[in-house]
N, C-alpha and C positions, 0 to 999 in steps of 0.2 A: 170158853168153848161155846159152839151155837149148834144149832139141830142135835144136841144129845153126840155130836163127836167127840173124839177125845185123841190128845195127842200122845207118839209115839211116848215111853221110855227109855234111859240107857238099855236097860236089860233087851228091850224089846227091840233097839236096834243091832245088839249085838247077837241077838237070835238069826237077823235073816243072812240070807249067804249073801256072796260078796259080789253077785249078779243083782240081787236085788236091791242092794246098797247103791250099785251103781246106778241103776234105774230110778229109786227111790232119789237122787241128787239130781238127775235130770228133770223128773215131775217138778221139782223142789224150784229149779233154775227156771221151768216153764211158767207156774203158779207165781212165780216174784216178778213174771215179765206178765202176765195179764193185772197183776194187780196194780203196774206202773200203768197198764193201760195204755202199753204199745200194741199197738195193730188189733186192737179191741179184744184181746186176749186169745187172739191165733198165733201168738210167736211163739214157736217152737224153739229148741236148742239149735237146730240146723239153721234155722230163719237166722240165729242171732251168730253162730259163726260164719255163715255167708255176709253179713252185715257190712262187715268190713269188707270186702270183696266186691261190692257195687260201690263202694267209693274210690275203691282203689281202680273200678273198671272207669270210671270218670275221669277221674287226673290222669289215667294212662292215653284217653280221648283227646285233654288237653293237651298235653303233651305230647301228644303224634301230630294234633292239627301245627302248634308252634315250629314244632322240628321240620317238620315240613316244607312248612309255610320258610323258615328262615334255610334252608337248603336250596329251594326254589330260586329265592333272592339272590343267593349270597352269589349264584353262579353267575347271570349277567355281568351282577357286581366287580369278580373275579377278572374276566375277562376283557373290562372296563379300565381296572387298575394295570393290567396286562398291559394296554395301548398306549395308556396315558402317564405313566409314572417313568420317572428316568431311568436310565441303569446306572447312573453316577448319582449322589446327592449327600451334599454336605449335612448334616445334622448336627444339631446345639445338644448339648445332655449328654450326649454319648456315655461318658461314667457313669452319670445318674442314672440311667436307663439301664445299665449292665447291673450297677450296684445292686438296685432294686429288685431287678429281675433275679435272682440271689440270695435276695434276702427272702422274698417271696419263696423259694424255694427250700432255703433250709428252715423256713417253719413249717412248711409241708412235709417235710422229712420227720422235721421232729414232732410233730402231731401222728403222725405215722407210728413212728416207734412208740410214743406215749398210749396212743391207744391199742396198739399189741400187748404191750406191757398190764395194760388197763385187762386187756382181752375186752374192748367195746366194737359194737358195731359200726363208730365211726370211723374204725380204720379203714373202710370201704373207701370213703368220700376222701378221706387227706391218702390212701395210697392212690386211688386214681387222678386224684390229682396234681399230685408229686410226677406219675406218670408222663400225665401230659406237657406238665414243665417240663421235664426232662426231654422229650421230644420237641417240643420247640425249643429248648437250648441246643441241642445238637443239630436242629437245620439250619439256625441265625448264628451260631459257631458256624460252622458251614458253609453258609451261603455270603456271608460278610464279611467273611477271614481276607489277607492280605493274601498277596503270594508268598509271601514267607512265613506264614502262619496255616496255609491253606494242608500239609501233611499232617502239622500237630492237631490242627481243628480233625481232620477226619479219624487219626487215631484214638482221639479223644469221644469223638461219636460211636465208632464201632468200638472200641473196649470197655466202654465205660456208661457214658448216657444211655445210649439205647437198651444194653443187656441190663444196666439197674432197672431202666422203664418197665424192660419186658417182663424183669421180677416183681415189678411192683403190680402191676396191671393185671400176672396171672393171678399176686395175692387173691387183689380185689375179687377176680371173678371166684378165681374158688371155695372163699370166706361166702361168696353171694351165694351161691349156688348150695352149701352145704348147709347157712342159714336157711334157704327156701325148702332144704329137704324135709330139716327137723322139723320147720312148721306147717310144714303139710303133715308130717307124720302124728303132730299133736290134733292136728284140724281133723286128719281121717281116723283118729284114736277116738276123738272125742264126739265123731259122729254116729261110731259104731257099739257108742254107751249108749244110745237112745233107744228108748225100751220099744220091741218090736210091735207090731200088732194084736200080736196071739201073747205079749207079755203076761209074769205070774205076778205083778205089783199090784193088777187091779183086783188078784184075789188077796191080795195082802192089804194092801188101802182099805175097799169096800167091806170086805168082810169086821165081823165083831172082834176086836183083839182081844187072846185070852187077859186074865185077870193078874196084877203083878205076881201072885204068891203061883202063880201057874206056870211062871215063865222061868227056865232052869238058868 
């Protein structure tokens, strides 16, 4: 102990109410981030749950300049392959290329179900993913079929590829969106622990604590 302080007891933390507890763990959360000697001992609890929030506004910078940027492109590009590519053209692979493309897809499936099963939050990534396979298997079914092939290819798009996509795709968003709620709701719980201005902690910290044998 230094300058004649002294620290809390069990009894004495179970004297204060459950307001002051809570404020008592923010100070606590405050005093552990000045003494790391972040931001020279002005980080607050808010400072530190925004924290994550300027990194997240950065990558989401990046991420808009790339998408962009490769959106920009891809259109020329588009319209390029438009001119120049044939409407007939023989291909080497063809099995290889369907095989895989298949294969690829049922381990997005089953990473899918695995991680429902898990309940993790990478079901996001492998169901939107699985998604977007599934729509580009239903255009190159589609768009590649035979003429004898060209009915079962579209029935196969509209019964089946596309309505699984679109269950898989609302998964993602509404797994997303329900995660983003809870944790807002923890972020705006957790900022409305932070002891007010006019707080009663600083009469409880500053003041002299009574003596153990005083305290019921």
């Amino acid at each position: 102990m230094e300058d004649g302080a002294r620290t809390l007891s069990a009894a004495e933390v179970a004297a204060l109410s459950s307001r002051q507890r809570r404020e008592l763990l923010a100070l606590i959360h405050v005093t552990n981030a000045r003494d790391r000697g972040e931001e020279a001992g002005r980080m607050s609890l808010q400072d530190v749950l925004s924290a994550d929030a300027a990194t997240l506004s950065r990558r989401r910078r990046r991420a808009l300049v790339v998408t962009v940027l490769a959106t920009v492109l891809l259109i020329p590009w588009t319209f390029y392959l438009g001119i120049r590519l044939p409407e007939v053209h023989l291909s080497r692979g063809w099995d290889t290329t369907w095989v895989g493309f298949d294969i690829l897809l049922t381990i997005f499936l089953g990473l899918t179900a695995f991680f429902a099963w898990r309940r993790r939050f990478l079901l996001v990534v492998s169901a939107s993913g699985a998604g977007a396979l599934l729509i580009a298997d239903a255009w190159f079914d589609v768009t590649t079929a035979g003429r004898k092939d060209q009915m079962w290819s579209l029935l196969s798009a509209l019964l089946i590829e596309l309505p699984l996509a679109a269950f898989l795709l609302t998964i993602s968003v509404m797994f997303t969106l329900r995660v983003g709620r809870a944790v807002l709701a923890l972020r705006r719980a957790a900022i409305e622990a932070l002891p007010p201005a006019d707080s009663e902690l600083g009469v409880v910290v500053d003041s002299p604590l009574p003596a153990e044998e005083d305290v019921s």
